[in-house]
VOBA-1610 file (N, C-alpha, C; in pm, whole numbers, padded with zeros to 5 digits, always signed):
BEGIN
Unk+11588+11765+12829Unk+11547+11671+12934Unk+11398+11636+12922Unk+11326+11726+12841Unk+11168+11698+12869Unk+11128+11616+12770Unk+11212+11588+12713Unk+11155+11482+12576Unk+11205+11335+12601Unk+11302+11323+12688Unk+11394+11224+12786Unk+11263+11172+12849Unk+11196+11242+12931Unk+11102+11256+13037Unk+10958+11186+12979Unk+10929+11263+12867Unk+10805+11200+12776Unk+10871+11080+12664Unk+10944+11033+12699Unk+10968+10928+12592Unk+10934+10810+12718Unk+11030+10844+12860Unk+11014+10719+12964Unk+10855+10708+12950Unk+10799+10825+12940Unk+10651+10814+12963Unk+10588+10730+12881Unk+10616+10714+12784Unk+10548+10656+12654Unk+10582+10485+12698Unk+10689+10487+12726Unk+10742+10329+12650Unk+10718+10243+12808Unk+10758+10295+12942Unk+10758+10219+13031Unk+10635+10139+13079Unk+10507+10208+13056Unk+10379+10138+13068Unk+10356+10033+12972Unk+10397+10034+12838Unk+10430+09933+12764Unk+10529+09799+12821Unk+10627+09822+12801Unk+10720+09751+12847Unk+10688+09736+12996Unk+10655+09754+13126Unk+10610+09693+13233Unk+10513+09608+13207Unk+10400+09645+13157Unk+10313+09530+13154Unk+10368+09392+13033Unk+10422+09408+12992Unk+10509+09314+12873Unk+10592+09203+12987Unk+10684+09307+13078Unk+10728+09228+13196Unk+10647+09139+13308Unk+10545+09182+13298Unk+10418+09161+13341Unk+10395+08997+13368Unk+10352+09014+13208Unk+10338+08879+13135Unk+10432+08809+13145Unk+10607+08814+13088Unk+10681+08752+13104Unk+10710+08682+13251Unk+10708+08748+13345Unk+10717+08724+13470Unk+10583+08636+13540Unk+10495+08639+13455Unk+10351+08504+13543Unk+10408+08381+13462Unk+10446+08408+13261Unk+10494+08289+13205Unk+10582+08224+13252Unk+10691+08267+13328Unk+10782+08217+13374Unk+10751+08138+13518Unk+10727+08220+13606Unk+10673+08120+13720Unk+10557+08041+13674Unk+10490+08001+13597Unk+10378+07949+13574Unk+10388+07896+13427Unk+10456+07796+13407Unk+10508+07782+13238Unk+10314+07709+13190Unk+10272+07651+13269Unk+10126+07643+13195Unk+10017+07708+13223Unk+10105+07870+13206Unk+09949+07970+13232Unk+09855+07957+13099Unk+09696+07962+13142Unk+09670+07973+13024Unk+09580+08081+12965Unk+09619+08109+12854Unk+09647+08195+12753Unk+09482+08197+12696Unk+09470+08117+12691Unk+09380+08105+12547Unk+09193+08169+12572Unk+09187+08242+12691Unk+09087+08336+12723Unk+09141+08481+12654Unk+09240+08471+12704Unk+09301+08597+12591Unk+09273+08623+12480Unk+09326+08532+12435Unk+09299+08549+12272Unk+09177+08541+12217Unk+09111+08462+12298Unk+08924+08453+12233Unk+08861+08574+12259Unk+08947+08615+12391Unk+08874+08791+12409Unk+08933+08926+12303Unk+09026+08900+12336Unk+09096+08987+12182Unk+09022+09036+12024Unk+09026+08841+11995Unk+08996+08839+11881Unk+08849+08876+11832Unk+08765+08839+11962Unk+08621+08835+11922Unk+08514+08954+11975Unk+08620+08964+12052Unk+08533+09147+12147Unk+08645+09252+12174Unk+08746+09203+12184Unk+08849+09354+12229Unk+08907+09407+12124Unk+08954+09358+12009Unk+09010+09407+11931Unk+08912+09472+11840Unk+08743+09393+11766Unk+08740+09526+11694Unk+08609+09583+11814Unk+08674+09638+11935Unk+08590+09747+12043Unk+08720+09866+12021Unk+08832+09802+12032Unk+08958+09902+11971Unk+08966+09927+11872Unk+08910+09885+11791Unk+08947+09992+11635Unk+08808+10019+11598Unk+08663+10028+11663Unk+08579+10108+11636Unk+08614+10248+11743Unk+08648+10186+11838Unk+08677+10344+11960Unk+08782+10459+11873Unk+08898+10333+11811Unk+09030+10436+11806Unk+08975+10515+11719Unk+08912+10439+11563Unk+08873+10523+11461Unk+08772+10592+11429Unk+08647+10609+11501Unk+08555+10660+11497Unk+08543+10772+11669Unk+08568+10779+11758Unk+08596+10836+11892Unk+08719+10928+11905Unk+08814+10939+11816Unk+08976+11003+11850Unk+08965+11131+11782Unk+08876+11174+11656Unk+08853+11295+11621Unk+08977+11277+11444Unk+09011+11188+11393Unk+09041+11145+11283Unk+08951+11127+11221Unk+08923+11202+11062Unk+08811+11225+10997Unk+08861+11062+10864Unk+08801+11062+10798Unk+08792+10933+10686Unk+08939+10964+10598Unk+08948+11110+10518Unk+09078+11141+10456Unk+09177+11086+10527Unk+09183+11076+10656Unk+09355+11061+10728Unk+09364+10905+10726Unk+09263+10859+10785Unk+09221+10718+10738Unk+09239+10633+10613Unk+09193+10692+10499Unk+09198+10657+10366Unk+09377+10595+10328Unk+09375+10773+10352Unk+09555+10818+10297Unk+09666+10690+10436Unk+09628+10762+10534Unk+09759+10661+10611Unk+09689+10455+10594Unk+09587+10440+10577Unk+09576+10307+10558Unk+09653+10265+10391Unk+09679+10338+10294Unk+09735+10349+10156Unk+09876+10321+10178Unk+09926+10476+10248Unk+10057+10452+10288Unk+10143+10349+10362Unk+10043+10281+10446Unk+10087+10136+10494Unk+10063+10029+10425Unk+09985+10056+10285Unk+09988+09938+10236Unk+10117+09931+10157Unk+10155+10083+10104Unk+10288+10086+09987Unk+10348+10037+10105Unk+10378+10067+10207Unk+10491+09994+10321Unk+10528+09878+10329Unk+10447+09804+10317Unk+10397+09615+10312Unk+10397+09594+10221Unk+10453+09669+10059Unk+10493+09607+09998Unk+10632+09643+09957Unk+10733+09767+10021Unk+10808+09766+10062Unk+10891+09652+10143Unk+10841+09614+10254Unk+10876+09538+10315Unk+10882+09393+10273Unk+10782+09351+10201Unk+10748+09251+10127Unk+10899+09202+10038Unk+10911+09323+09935Unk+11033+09297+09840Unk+11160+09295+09915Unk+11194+09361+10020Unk+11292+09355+10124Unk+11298+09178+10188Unk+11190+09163+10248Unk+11191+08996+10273Unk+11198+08914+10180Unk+11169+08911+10046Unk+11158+08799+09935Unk+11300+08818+09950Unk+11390+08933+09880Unk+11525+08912+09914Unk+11622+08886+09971Unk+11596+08936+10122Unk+11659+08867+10234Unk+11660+08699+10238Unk+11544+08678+10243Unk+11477+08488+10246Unk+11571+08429+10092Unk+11600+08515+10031Unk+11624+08473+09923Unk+11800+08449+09982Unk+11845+08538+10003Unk+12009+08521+10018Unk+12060+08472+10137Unk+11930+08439+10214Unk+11962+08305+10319Unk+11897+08176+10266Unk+11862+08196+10135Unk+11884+08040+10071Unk+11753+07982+10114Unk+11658+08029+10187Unk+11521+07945+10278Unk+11436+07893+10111Unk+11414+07768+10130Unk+11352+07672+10058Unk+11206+07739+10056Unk+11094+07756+10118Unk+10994+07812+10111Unk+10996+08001+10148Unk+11011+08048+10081Unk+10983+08164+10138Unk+10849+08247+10112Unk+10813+08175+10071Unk+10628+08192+10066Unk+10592+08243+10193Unk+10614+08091+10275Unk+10539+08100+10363Unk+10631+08128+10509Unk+10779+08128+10493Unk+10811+08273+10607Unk+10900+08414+10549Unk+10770+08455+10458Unk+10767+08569+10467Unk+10667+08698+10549Unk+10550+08594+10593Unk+10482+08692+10669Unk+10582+08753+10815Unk+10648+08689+10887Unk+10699+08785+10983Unk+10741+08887+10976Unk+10828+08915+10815Unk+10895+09010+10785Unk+10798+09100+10719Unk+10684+09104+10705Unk+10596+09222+10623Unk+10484+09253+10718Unk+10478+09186+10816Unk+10338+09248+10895Unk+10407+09245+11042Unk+10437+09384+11079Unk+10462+09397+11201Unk+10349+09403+11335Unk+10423+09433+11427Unk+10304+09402+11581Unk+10286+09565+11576Unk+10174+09591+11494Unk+10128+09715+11532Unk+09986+09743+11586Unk+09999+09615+11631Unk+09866+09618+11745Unk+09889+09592+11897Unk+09956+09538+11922Unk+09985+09487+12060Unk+10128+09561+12136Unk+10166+09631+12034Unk+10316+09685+12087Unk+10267+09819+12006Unk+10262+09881+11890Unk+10255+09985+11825Unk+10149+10085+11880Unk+10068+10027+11852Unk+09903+10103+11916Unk+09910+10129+12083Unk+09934+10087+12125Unk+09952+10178+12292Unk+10081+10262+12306Unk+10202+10265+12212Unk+10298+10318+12203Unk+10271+10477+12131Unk+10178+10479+12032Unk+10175+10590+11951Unk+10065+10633+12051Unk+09976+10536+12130Unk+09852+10712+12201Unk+09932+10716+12298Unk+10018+10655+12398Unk+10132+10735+12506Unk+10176+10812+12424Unk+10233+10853+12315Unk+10329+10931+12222Unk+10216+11077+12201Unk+10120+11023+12162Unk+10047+11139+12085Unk+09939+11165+12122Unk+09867+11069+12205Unk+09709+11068+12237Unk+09642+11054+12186Unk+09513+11086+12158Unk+09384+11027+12132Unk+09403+11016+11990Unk+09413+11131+11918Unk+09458+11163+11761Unk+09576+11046+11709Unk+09696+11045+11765Unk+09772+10900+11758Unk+09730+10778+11739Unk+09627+10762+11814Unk+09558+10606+11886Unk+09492+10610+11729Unk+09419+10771+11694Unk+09348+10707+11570Unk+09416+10632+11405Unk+09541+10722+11426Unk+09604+10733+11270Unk+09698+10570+11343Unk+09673+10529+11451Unk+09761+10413+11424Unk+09641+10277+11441Unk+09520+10285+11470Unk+09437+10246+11442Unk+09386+10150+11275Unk+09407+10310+11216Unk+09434+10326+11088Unk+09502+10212+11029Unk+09636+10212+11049Unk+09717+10136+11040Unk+09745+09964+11074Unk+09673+09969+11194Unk+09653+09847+11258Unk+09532+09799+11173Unk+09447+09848+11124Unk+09373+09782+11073Unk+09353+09713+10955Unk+09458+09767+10872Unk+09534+09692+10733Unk+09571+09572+10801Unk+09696+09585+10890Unk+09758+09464+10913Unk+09662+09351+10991Unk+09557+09431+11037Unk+09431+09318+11071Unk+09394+09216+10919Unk+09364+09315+10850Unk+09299+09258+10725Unk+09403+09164+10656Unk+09525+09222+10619Unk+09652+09135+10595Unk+09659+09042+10672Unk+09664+09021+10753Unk+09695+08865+10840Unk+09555+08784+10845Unk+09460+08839+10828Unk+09364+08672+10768Unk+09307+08697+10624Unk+09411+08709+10536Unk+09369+08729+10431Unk+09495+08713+10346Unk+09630+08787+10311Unk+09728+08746+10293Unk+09818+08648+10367Unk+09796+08701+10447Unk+09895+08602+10593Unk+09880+08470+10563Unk+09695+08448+10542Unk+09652+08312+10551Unk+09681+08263+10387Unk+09679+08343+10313Unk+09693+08244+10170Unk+09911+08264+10157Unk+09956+08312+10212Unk+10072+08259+10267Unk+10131+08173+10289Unk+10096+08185+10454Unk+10086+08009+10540Unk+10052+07880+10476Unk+09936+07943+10380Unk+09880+07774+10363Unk+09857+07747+10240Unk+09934+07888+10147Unk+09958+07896+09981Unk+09806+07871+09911Unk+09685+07923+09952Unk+09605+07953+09938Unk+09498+08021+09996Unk+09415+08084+09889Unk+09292+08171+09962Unk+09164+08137+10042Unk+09157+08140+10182Unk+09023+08108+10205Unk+08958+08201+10256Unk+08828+08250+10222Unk+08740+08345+10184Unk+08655+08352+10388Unk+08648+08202+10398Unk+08573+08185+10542Unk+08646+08237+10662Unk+08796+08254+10609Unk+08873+08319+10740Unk+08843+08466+10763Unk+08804+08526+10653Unk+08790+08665+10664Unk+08632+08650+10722Unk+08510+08579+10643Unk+08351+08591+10698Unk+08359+08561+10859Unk+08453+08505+10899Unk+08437+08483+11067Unk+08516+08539+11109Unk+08537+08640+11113Unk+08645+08718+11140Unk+08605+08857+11187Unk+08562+08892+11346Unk+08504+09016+11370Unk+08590+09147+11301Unk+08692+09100+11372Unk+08803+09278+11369Unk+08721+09342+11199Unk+08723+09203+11084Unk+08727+09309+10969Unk+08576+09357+10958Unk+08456+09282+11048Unk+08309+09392+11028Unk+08352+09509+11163Unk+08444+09540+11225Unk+08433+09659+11257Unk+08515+09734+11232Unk+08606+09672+11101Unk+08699+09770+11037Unk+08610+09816+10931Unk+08488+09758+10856Unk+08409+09808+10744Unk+08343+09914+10851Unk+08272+09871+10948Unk+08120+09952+11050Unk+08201+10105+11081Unk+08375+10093+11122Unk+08361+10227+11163Unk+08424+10294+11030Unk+08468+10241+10903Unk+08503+10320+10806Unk+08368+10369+10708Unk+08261+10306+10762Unk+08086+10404+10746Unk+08089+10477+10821Unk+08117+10455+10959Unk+08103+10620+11023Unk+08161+10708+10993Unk+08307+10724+11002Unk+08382+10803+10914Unk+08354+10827+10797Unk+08318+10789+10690Unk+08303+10803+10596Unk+08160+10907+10589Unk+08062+10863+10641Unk+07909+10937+10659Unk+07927+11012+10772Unk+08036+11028+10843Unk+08054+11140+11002Unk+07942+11114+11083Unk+07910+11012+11138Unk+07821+10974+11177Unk+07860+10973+11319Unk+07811+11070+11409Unk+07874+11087+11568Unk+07779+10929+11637Unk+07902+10895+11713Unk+07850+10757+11771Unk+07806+10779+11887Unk+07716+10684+11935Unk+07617+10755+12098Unk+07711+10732+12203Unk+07707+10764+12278Unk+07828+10815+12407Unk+07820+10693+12476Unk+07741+10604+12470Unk+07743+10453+12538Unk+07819+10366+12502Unk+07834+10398+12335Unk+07903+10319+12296Unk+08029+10376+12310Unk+08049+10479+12298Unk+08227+10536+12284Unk+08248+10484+12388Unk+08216+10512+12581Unk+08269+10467+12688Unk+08270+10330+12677Unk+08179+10213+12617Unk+08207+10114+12595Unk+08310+10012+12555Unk+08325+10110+12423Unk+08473+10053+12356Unk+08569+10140+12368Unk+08550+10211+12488Unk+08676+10258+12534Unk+08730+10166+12646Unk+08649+10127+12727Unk+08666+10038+12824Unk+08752+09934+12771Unk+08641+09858+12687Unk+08696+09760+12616Unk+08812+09695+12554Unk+08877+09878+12546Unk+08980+09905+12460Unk+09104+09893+12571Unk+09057+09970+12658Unk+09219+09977+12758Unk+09206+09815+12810Unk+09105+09723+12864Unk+09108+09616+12918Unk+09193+09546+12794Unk+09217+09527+12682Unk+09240+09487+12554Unk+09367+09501+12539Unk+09415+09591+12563Unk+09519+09656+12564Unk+09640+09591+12655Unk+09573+09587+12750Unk+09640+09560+12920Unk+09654+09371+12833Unk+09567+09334+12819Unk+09591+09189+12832Unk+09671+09130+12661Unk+09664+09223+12594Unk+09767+09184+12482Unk+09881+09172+12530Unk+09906+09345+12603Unk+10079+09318+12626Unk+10117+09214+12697Unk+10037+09200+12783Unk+10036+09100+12917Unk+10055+09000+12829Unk+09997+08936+12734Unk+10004+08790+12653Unk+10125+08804+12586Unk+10173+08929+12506Unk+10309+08940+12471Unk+10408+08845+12511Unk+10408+08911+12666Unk+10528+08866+12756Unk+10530+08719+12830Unk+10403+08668+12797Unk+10407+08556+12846Unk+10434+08438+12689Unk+10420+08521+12591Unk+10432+08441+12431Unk+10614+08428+12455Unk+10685+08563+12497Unk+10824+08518+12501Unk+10881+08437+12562Unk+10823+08380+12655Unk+10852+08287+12744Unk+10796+08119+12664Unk+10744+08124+12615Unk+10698+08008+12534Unk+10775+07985+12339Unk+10764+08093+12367Unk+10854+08072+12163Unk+10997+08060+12156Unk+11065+07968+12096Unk+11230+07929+12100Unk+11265+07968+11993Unk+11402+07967+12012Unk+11489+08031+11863Unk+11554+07890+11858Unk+11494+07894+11708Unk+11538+07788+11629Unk+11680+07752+11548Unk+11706+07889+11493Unk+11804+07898+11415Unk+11831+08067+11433Unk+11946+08033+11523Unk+11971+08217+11578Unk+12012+08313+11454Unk+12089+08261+11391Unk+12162+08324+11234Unk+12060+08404+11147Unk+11972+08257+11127Unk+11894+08349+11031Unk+11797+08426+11146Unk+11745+08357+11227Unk+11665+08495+11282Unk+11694+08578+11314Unk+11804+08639+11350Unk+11931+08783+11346Unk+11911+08818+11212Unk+11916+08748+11091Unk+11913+08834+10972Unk+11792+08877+10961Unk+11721+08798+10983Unk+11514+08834+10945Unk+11542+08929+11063Unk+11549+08988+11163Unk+11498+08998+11283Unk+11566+09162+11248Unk+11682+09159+11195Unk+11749+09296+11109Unk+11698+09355+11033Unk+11627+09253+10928Unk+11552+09324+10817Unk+11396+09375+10885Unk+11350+09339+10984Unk+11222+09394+11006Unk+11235+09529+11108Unk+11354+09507+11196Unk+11381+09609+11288Unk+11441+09720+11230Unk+11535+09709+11109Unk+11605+09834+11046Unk+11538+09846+10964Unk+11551+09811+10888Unk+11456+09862+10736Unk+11337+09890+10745Unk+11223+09856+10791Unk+11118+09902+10861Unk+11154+10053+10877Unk+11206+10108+10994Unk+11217+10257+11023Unk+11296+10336+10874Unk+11359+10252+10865Unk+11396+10342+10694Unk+11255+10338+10567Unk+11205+10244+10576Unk+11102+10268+10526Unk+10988+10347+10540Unk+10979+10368+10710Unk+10923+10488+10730Unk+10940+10604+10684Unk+11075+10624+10697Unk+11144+10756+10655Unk+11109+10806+10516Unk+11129+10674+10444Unk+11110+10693+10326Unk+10948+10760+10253Unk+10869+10706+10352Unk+10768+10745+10373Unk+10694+10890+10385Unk+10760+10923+10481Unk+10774+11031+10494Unk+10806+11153+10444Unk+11000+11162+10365Unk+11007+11198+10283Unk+11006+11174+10121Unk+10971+11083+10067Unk+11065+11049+09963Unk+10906+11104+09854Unk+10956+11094+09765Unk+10894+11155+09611Unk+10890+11037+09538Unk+10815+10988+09499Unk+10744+10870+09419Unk+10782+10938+09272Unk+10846+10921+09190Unk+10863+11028+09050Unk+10849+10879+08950Unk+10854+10949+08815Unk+10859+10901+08714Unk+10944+10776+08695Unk+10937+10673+08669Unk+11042+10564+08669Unk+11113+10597+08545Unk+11068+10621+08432Unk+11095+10660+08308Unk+11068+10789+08235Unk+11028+10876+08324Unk+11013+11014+08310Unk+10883+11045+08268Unk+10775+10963+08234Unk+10620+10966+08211Unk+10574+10976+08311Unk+10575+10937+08424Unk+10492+10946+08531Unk+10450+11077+08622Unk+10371+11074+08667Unk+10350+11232+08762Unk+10411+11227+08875Unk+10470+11319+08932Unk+10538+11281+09062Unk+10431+11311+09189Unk+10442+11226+09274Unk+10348+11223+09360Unk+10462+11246+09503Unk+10429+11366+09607Unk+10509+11348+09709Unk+10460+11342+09822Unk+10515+11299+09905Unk+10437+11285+10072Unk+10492+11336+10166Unk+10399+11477+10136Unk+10518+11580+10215Unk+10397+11531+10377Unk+10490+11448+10446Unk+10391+11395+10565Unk+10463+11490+10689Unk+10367+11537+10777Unk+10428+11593+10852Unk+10356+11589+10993Unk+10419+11612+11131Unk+10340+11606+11232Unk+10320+11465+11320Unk+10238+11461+11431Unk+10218+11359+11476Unk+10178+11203+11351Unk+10132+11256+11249Unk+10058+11126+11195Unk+10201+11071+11110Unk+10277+11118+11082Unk+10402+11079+11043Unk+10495+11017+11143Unk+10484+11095+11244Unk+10562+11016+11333Unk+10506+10849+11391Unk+10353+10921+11386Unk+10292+10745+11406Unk+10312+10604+11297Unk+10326+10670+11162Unk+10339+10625+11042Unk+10519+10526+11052Unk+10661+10641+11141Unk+10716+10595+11142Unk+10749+10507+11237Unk+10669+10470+11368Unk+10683+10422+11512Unk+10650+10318+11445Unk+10517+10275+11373Unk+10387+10166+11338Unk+10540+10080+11228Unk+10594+10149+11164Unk+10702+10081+11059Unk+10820+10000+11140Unk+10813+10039+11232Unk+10988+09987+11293Unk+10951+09911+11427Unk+10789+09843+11442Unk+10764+09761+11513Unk+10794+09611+11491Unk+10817+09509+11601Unk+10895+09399+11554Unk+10776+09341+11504Unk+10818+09167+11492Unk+10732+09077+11420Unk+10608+09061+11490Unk+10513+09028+11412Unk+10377+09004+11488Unk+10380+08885+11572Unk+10318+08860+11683Unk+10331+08707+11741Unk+10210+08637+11671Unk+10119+08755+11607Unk+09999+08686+11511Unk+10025+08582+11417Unk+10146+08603+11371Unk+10219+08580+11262Unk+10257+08399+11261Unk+10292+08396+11395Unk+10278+08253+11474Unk+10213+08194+11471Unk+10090+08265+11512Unk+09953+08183+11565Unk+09865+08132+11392Unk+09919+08204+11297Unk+09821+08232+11170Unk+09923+08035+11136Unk+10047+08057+11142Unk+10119+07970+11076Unk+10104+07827+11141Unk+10096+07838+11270Unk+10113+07725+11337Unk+09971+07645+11268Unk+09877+07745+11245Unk+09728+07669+11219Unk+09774+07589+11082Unk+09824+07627+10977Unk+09849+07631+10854Unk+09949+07599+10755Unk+10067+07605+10870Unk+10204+07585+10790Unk+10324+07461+10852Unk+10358+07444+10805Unk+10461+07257+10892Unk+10522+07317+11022Unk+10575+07265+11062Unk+10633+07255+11190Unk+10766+07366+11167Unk+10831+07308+11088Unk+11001+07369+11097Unk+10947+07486+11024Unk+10867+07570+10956Unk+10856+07658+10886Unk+10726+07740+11026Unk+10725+07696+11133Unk+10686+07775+11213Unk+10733+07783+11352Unk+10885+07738+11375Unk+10985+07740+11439Unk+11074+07838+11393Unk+11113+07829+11257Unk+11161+07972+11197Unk+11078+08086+11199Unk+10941+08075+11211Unk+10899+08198+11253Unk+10903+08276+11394Unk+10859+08169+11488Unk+10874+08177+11638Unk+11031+08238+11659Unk+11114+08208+11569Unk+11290+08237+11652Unk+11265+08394+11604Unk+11210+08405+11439Unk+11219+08574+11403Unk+11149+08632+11494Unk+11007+08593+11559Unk+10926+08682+11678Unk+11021+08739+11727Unk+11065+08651+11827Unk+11141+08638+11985Unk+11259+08739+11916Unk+11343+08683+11847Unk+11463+08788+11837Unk+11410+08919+11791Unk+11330+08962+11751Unk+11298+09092+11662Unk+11227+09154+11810Unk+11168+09123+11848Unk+11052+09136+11981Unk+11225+09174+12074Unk+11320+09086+12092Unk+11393+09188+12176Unk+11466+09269+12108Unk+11492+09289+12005Unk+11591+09390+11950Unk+11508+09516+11953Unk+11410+09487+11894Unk+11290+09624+11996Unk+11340+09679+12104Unk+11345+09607+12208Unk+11351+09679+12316Unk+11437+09794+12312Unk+11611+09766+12246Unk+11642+09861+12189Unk+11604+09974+12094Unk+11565+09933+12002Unk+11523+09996+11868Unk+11465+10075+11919Unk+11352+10043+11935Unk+11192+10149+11980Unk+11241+10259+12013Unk+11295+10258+12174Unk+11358+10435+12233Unk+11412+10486+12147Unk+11469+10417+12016Unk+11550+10521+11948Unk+11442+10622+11851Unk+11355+10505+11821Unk+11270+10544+11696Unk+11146+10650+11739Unk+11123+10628+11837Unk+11044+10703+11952Unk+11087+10822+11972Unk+11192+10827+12028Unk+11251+10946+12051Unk+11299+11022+11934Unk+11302+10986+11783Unk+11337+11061+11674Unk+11154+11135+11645Unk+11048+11020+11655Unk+10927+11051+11622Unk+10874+11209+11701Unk+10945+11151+11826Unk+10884+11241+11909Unk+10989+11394+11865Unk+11094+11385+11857Unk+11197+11509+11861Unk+11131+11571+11718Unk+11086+11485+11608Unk+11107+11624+11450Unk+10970+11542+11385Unk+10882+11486+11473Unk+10709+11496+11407Unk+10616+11503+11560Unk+10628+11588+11583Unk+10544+11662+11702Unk+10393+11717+11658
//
């Protein structure tokens, strides 16, 4: 019963404020949004990943290693979507393949793993979130728009305070206590108004084509947590018997965060990167994968949650 008990704990503060949002979008179909996101992007988000990763007591090694392991993930996931996109026949799959390789492990993942684990959680999924920061204006964008531009990343806060706190970590450099309460603040206000924007994004994004977004929306919600797994346990060996075997014997809370952060749905970033960048009907098929993957979550998660929580404690 007590793991019943700490799982409601974890997920319902999430999911209420998600309802949150959905429930102002709905009575209010032209709420607007777009203070949100300028606050997010330009002060809340990297005040959250200097707090999570430099303030939570995660040293640079855990950092290093779980930002690695999410990258082999994303490209896991990557070859999983080229194929999927492939055997639903989609004409560009260039450019909707980002839904299926960069999940919402910022706005849904990251308050899910520190309810789960706490402060130490918040960091190793931090960690994590901060690849998929870097991936979405950087791959995402030469994706969307089948090329590289260099200026999306130079204006782009989150990634100078994904370099600023991987110097602290790196040099253990204790940060002054003004600033930790700072971007801690920063961090829960950040927090509160993502999910909150979540739920008001579902109320605004349509499903375009239910079929395939059930298939995309499958491949990011299942395979994802198997990829975790895989993660977790599996042994990287020799393809041809030359190679060294490398294993990841992962264990504990940072595994379990490793597998929560994997089996999160599509990013709604994922939207916002495409709509700037990519045609119309190729960001209608993305919007339907959000929305359907974003509710099959609702299911999914308790399950994946509650495995994280039962055998990586």
């Amino acid at each position: 019963m007590e793991i019943y008990i700490k799982l409601f704990e974890v997920l319902f503060p999430v999911f209420f404020v998600v309802g949150i949002g959905y429930y102002l979008g709905k009575t209010n179909p032209k709420i607007d949004t777009t203070f949100i996101t300028s606050f997010a992007a330009n002060i809340g988000t990297p005040a959250m990943v200097i707090y999570a990763i430099t303030s939570t007591g995660i040293n640079f090694e855990i950092f290093r290693d779980y930002f690695w392991y999410y990258l082999l993930a994303i490209g896991l996931f990557a070859l999983v979507g080229i194929f999927t996109l492939y055997l639903l026949k989609t004409k560009d799959i260039v450019r909707e393949l980002p839904p299926l390789i960069f999940p919402n492990t910022g706005n849904m993942g990251l308050p899910i793993c520190m309810f789960a684990y706490g402060s130490k959680g918040l960091g190793v999924s931090a960690s994590i979130t901060s690849l998929i920061i870097l991936c979405h204006f950087t791959l995402g964008v030469f994706l969307a728009d089948r090329k590289f531009n260099l200026n999306v990343i130079l204006k782009n806060p989150p990634f100078y305070a994904i370099l600023f706190s991987a110097i602290i970590l790196f040099y253990r450099i204790k940060m002054p206590v003004f600033v930790v309460n700072t971007t801690e603040w920063l961090m829960y206000v950040t927090i509160f108004l993502i999910l909150m924007s979540l739920g008001i994004a579902l109320t605004r994004l349509k499903v375009f084509s239910l079929t395939n977004a059930l298939i995309s929306s499958f491949t990011r919600m299942i395979i994802g947590p198997i990829i975790g797994f895989l993660l977790i346990l599996m042994i990287i060996g020799p393809a041809i018997g030359f190679l060294l075997i490398f294993i990841f014997d992962l264990k504990g809370f940072a595994a379990g965060v490793l597998l929560i952060q994997c089996s999160m749905p599509s990013a709604v970033l994922n939207y916002l990167v495409g709509s700037i960048y990519s045609p119309k009907k190729i960001v209608d098929n993305i919007a339907s994968t959000i929305v359907v993957s974003t509710l099959i979550s609702f299911v999914t998660i308790p399950i994946v949650v509650y495995i994280a929580l039962r055998f990586f404690s």
